[in-house]
C-alpha positions in Angstrom: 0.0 0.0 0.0 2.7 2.5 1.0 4.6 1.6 -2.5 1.3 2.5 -4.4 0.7 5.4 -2.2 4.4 6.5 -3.5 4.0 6.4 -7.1 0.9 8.6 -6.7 2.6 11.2 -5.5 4.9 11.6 -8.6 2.2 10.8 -11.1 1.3 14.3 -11.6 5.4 15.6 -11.2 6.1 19.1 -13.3 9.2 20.0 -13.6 10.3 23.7 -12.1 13.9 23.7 -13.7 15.3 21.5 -16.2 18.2 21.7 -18.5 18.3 24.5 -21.4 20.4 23.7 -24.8 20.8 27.1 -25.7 21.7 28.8 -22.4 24.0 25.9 -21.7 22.7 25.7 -18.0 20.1 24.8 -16.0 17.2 27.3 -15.7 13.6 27.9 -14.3 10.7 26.5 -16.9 7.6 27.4 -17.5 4.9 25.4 -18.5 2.3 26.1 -21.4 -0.6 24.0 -22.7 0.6 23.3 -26.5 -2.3 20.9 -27.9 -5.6 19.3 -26.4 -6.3 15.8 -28.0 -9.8 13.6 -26.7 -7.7 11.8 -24.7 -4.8 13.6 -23.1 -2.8 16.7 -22.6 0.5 17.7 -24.2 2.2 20.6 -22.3 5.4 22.2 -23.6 8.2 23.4 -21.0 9.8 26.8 -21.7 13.1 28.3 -20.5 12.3 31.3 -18.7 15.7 32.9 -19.7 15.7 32.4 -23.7 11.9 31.0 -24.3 13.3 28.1 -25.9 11.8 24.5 -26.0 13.0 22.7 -23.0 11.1 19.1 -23.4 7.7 18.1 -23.2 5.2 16.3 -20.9 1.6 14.9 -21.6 -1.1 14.4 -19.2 -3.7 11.5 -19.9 -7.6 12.0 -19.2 -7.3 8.9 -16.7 -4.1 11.1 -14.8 -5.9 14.1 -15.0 -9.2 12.7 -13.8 -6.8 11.5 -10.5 -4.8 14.5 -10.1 -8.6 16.3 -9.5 -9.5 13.9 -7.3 -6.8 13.7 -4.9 -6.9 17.9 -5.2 -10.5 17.9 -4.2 -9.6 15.2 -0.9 -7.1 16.7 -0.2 -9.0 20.5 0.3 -10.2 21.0 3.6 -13.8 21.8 4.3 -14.5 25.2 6.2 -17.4 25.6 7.9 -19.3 28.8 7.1 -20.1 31.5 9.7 -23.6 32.7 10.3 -24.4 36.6 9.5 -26.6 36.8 12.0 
């Protein structure tokens, strides 16, 4: 269970730095939706520094459906205060 529990966690991984070609170093990335498909998510990875390509990552409908889920246990309910 733990081992499962474990490779949930880094199902949904995004990468905050990764290596850029072009500045010949590693640099902060951002992430932009490039293409929607019935079935998954592909996400490019920019370099902050030059806006150049850094890689690629693709999100499936059946990841995406479980990233939501675990979001949405993982929120913690607030109870509401009266205005009276």
């Amino acid at each position: 269970m733990a081992s499962n529990m474990s490779q949930q966690q880094f199902e949904n991984f995004t990468a905050s730095t990764l290596y850029c070609e072009k500045c010949r170093a590693t640099t902060p990335v951002r992430e932009k939706l490039l293409l929607v498909l019935p079935d998954r998510e592909i996400f490019d990875y920019l370099c902050t520094e030059c806006g150049s390509s850094v890689g690629q990552r693709e999100v499936t409908a059946g990841e995406k459906m479980m990233a939501e889920a675990v979001a949405g246990r993982n929120r913690r309910s607030v109870p509401l205060r009266s205005l009276r």
